[in-house]
C-alpha angles and dihedrals in degrees: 000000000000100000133036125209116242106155124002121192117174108319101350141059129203107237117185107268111268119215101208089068086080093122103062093045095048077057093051089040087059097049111113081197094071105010097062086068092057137058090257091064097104098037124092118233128213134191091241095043098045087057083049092061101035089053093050093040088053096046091048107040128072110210120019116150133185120236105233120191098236091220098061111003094248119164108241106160158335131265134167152149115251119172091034098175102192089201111036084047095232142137141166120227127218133174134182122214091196096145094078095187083066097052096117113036094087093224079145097080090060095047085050093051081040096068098030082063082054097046100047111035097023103044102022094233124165110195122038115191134182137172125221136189109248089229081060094096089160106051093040086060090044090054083042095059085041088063100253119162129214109246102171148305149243110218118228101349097125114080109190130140094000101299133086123248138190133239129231125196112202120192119205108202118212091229091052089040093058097044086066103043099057 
């Protein structure tokens, strides 16, 4: 077995990240699709180098999850804590939508909750944070339904497809998060 189920949430599990899928990210690193809406959309991506980075990212990060589809154990995305501040009981969220035929299935809210689950009765953190690209309608809405809330943004600070764009950076508080999830 490839993946190992840590967290499932829905449709999905979270499995610990495995290196050896390097290939198939390299593919989704080099997709102007997906990549134009990220900071790697301008930077080519090699086979070598993408088993560089994995293995490093693996080594330097806590908590970085694949997404796996439930039905058939397919690799979608990425997700993971960074920042995790034991005591001040923080953390930043990130995910990654790289496989593009999956866009809208929305298996994303239940990575998301996944990893909430994770966050708060796992880990004991208190505050989960994020930050989104205003043009990011839906991931804004997914956040939205996972009961982020706007906490403020940055104006014009995002350059992509020749147009500027805000950030927003949204806030989940573990209160608020268990109150709806009785």
């Amino acid at each position: 077995m490839k993946y190992f189920p840590k967290v499932s949430r829905g449709n999905i599990y979270l499995s610990p990240m495995n290196v050896e899928d390097y290939e198939i990210v390299t593919k989704w690193m080099n997709d102007s699709r997906i990549t134009n809406w990220t900071h790697w959309g301008p930077r080519m991506i090699t086979l070598q180098t993408e088993k560089q980075y994995l293995e490093w990212f693996h080594k330097d990060w806590q908590y970085e999850f694949w997404i796996v589809r439930k039905s058939d154990d397919k690799l979608l995305w990425l997700t993971w804590l960074f920042s995790v501040n034991h005591i001040n009981q923080t953390a930043e969220l990130w995910i990654a939508i790289w496989e593009f035929d999956e866009h809208n299935k929305w298996y994303w809210t239940d990575a998301v909750n996944a990893l909430l689950l994770f966050a708060f009765n796992t880990l004991n953190l208190y505050n989960v944070s994020l930050r989104v690209k205003s043009f990011n309608q839906k991931g804004i809405a997914c956040y939205k339904k996972c009961w982020f809330k706007e906490v403020w943004v940055k104006h014009h600070c995002e350059y992509c497809d020749w147009d500027r764009y805000d950030n927003i950076l949204m806030e989940i508080l573990k209160p608020d998060w268990q109150k709806k999830n009785k």
